[in-house]
C-alpha positions in Angstrom: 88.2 5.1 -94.2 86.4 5.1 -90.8 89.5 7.0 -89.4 88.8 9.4 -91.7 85.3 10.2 -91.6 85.7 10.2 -88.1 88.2 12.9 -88.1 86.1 14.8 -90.8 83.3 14.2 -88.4 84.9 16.2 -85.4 86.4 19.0 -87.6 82.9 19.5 -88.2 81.9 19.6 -84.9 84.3 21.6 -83.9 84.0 24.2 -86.6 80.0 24.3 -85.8 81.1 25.0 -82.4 83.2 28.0 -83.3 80.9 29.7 -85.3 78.1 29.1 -82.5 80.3 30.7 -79.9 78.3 33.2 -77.9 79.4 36.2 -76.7 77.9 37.5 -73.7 78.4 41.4 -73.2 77.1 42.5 -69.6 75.8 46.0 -69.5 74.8 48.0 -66.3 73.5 51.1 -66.6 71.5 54.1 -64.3 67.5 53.4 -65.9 66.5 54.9 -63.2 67.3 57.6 -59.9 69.0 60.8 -60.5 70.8 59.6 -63.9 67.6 57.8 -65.7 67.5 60.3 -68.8 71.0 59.4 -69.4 70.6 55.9 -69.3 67.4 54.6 -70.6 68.6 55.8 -74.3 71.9 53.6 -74.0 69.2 51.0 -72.3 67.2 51.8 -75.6 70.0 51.4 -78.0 71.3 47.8 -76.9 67.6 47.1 -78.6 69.2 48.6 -81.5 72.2 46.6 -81.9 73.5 43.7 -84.3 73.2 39.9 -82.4 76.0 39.1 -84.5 79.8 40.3 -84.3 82.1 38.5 -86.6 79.8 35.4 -87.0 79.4 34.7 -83.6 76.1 35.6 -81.3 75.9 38.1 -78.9 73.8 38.0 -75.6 73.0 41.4 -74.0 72.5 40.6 -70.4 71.5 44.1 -69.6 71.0 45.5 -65.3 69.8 48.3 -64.1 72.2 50.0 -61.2 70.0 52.9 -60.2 72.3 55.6 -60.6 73.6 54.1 -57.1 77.5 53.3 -56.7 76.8 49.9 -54.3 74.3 48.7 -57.3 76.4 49.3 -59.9 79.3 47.2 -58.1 77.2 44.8 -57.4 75.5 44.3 -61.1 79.7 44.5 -61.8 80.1 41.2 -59.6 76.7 39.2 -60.8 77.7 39.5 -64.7 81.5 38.8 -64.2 81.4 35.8 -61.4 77.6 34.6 -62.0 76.6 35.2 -66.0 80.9 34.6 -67.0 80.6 37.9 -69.2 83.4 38.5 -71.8 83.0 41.8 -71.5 81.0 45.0 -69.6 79.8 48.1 -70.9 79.0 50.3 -68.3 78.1 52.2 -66.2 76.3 55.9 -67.2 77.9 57.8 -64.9 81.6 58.8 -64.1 80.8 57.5 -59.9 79.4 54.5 -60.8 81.8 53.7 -63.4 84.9 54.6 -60.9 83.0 52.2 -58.3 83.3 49.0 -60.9 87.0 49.5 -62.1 88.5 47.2 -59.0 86.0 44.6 -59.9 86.2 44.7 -63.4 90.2 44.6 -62.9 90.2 41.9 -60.6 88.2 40.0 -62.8 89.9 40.4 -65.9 87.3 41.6 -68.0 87.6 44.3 -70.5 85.1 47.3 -69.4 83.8 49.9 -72.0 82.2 53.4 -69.9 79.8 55.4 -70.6 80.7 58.1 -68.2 82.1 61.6 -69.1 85.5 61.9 -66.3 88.9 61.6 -68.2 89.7 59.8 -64.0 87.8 56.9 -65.4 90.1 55.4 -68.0 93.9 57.3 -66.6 96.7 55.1 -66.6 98.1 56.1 -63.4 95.9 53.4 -61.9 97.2 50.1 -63.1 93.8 48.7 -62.6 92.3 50.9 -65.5 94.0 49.1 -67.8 91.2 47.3 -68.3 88.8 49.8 -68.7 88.1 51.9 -71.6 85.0 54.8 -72.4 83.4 56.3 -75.3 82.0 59.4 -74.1 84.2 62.8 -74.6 86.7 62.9 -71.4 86.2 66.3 -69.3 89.6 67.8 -70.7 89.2 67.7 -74.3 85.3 69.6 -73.6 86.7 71.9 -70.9 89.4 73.3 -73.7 86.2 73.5 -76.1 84.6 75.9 -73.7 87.8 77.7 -72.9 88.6 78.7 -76.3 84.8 79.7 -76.5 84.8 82.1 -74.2 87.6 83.9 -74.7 86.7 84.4 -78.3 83.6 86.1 -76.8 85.4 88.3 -74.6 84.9 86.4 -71.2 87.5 87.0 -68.6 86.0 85.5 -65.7 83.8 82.8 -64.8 81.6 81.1 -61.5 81.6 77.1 -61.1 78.9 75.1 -59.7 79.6 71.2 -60.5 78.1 68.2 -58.9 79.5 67.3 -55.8 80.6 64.1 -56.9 84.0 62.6 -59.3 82.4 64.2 -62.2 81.4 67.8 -60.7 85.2 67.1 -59.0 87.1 66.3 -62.3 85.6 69.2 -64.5 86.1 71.2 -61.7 89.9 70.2 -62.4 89.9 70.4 -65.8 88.0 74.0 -66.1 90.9 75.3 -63.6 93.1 74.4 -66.0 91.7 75.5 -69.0 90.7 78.7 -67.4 94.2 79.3 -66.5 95.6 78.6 -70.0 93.3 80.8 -71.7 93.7 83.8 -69.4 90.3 83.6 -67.7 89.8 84.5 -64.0 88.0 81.7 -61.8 85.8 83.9 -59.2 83.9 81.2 -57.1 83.1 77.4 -57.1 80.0 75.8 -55.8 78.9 72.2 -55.7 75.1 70.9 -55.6 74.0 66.9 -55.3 72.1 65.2 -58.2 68.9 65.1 -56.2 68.8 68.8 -54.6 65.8 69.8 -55.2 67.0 73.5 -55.2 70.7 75.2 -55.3 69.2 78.8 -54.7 71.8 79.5 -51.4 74.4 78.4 -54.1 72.9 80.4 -57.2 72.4 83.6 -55.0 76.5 83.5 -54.7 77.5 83.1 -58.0 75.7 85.6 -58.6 77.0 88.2 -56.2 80.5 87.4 -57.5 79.3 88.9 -60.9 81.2 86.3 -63.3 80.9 87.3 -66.8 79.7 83.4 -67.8 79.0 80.6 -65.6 79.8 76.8 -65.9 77.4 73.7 -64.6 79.0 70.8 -64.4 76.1 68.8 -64.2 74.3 66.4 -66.1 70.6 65.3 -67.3 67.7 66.9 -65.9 69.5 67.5 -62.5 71.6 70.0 -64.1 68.3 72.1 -65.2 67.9 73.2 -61.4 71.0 75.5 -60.8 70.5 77.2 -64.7 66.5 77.4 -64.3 67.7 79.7 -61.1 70.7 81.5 -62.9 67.6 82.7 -65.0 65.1 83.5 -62.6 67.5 85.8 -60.7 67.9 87.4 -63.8 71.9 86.6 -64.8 73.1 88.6 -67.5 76.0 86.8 -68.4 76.7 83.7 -71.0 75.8 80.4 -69.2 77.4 77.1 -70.2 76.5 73.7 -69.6 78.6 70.1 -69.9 77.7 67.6 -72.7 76.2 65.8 -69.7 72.8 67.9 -70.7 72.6 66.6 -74.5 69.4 64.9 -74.4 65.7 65.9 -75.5 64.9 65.5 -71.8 67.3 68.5 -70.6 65.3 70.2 -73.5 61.8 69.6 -71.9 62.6 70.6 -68.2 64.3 73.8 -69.2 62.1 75.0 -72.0 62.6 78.8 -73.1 64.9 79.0 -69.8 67.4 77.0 -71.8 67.9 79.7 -74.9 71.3 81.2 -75.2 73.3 78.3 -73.4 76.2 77.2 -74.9 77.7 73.8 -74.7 80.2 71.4 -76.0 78.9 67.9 -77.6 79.4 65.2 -79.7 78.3 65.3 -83.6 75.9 63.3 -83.5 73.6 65.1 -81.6 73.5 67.9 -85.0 74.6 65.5 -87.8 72.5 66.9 -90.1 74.1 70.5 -90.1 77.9 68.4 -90.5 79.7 68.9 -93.9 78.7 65.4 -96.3 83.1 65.2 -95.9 82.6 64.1 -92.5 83.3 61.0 -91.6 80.6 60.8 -88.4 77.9 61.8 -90.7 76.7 58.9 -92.1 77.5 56.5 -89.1 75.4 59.1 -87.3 72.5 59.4 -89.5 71.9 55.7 -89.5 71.7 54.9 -86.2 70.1 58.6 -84.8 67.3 57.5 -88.4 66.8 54.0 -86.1 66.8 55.3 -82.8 64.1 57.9 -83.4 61.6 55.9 -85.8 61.8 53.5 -82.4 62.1 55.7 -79.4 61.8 59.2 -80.3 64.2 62.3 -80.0 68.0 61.4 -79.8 70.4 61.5 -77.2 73.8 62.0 -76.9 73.9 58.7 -74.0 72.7 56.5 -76.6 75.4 57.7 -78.8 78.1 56.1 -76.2 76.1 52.9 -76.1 76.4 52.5 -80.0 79.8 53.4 -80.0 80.4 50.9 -77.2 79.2 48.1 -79.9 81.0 49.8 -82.5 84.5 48.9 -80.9 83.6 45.7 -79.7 82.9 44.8 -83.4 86.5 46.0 -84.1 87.8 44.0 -81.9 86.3 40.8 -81.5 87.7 39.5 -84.8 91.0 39.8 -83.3 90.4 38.8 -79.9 89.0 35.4 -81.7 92.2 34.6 -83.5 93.1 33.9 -79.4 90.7 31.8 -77.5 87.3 31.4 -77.8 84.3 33.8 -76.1 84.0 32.3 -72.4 88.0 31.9 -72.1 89.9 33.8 -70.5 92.5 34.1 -73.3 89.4 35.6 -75.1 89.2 38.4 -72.8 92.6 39.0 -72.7 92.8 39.5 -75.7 89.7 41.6 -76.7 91.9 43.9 -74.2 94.4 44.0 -76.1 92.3 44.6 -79.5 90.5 47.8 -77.6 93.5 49.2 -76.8 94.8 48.9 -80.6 91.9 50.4 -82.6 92.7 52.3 -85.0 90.2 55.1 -87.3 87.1 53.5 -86.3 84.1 55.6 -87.2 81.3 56.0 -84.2 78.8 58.6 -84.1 80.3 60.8 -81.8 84.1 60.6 -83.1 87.2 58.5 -84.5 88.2 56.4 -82.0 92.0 55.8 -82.0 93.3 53.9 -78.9 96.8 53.2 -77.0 97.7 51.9 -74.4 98.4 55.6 -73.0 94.8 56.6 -74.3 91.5 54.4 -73.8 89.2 57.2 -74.7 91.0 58.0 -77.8 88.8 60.6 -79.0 90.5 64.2 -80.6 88.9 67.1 -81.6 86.4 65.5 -84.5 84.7 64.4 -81.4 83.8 68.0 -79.9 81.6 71.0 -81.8 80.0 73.9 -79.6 77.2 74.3 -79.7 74.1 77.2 -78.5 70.2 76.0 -77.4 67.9 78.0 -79.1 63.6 77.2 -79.2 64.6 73.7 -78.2 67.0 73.0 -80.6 70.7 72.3 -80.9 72.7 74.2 -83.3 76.6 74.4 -84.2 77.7 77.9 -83.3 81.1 79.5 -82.8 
């Protein structure tokens, strides 16, 4: 009898212990320096999310990197070696998030992005395997603006990116697209995030006389080369990267930014989507939370949600395999990312492989035009 009662004693302890697991997610993001409107609405939204994934709790241990590479590797290191993270979501931009994918790797800890390059997550590099994004990757947008313009009769463009991976890979990818859909690239420029003018670069594009004009930029650094396009009176169309989709782009550029065209995830214009689409209501509930506590939405927080929206996918299967704090829990929340299958997020259906850790398709694009501060779906 005592044998018993014992035993039934330390199932029950060890049950309580299972379901009090705790999950620890480590998030770094760019809350400040050049990239701050892109990530203080994921920093926002990790206010926003569940404490509880499949019964188990879930600590947020949330750094800011600064928009800096060195920072971003170090918050990597601190949350991996220090706070024994199960996982990382991070960081808001395509450098920062290439600077952490040794660490991450070497660690063995399963890394969600939040930055835009398709380079982040390619399975060239054996290292990547661990990594995985929500944001739209450069190539499936670049097509989306492609087809665009030649549907409007544009037959050559100008290029002025970042000078960074992410200005580099659409750079790449707008090459490509260009080339497929018959249009003539004239001239490429680069800027840095925090020039505080690109006029010797605008004054160029604009002698080549491009019918349209790409920035690969994002946030409000991306304003600076488009408020100039405008000023020096550019006639032609004048296209930005979803890198701009927040109320903050909106504000810099004011009337300047009427007429651009862009492509973006639904979320940002949920409410002109058919009620058939599947995005819609995910989408309205979280933009309905975000703004009653923070104000205008943005596309960034959008890739944070979605972030917490895989993890809740997985988890339940990376449980049936060790416990959070294991490494045979990491492992296998790995494995479980790379599996998902049809999961709903606000900017897309994520559909994974081990081929594809974005796993985004078309449902995760619309073009769009700015007009009087708003976004709207155009064709």
């Amino acid at each position: 009898m005592v044998l018993r009662f014992v035993s039934a004693a330390v199932a029950a302890i060890l049950i309580a212990s299972a379901a009090q697991a705790q999950i620890k997610v480590g998030v770094t993001v760019s809350a400040t320096g050049p990239a701050a409107s892109l990530g203080i609405p994921e920093k926002n939204s990790f206010e926003l999310l569940p404490k509880t994934i499949a019964g188990q709790t879930v600590t947020y241990i949330v750094l800011d990197d600064a928009s800096d590479t060195t920072k971003a590797v170090t918050n990597a290191k601190k949350l991996i070696s220090e706070d024994k993270v199960d996982v990382i979501i991070g960081s808001t931009t395509t450098p920062n998030s290439l600077a952490i994918t040794d660490v991450v790797a070497d660690g063995e800890t399963p890394n969600i992005s939040m930055g835009g390059s398709g380079r982040i997550v390619d399975q060239s590099n054996p290292k990547a395997r661990w990594v995985f994004k929500t944001p739209q990757s450069d190539s499936l947008m670049a097509d989306a603006i492609a087809v665009h313009m030649k549907a409007n009769g544009v037959t050559s463009i100008g290029f002025i990116g970042f000078n960074d991976a992410y200005g580099e890979g659409w750079l790449q990818e707008m090459r490509r697209s260009a080339a497929t859909a018959g249009i003539k690239m004239v001239t490429e420029e680069r800027f840095n995030r925090t020039d505080a003018s690109t006029t010797g670069q605008v004054l160029k594009l604009v002698a080549a006389n491009p019918q349209a004009i790409l920035i690969a930029g994002s946030g409000t650094p991306a304003a600076t080369p488009h408020k100039e396009l405008v000023a020096r009176g550019f006639k032609g169309k004048i296209y930005q990267t979803h890198g701009v989709a927040n109320s903050d782009f909106l504000r810099v550029m004011g009337k300047d930014a009427n007429g651009a065209f862009l492509p973006a995830g639904p979320m940002l214009v949920y409410e002109q989507l058919a009620d058939s689409n599947p995005v819609k209501k995910v989408a309205k509930e979280y933009v309905t939370a975000y703004e009653a506590k923070f104000g205008p939405r943005s596309t960034f927080g959008g890739h944070a949600f979605d972030a917490f929206t895989l993890l809740n996918k997985a988890v339940p299967e990376a449980l049936k395999a060790g416990k959070p704090g294991t490494k045979e829990f990491r492992v296998a929340l790995r494995t479980a990312l790379e599996n998902v299958k049809d999961v709903v997020g606000v900017h897309g259906v994520f559909t994974m492989s081990p081929g594809d850790h974005n796993g985004l398709d078309n449902r995760g694009r619309m073009m769009m035009t700015i007009k009087d501060g708003k976004w709207l779906i155009t064709k």
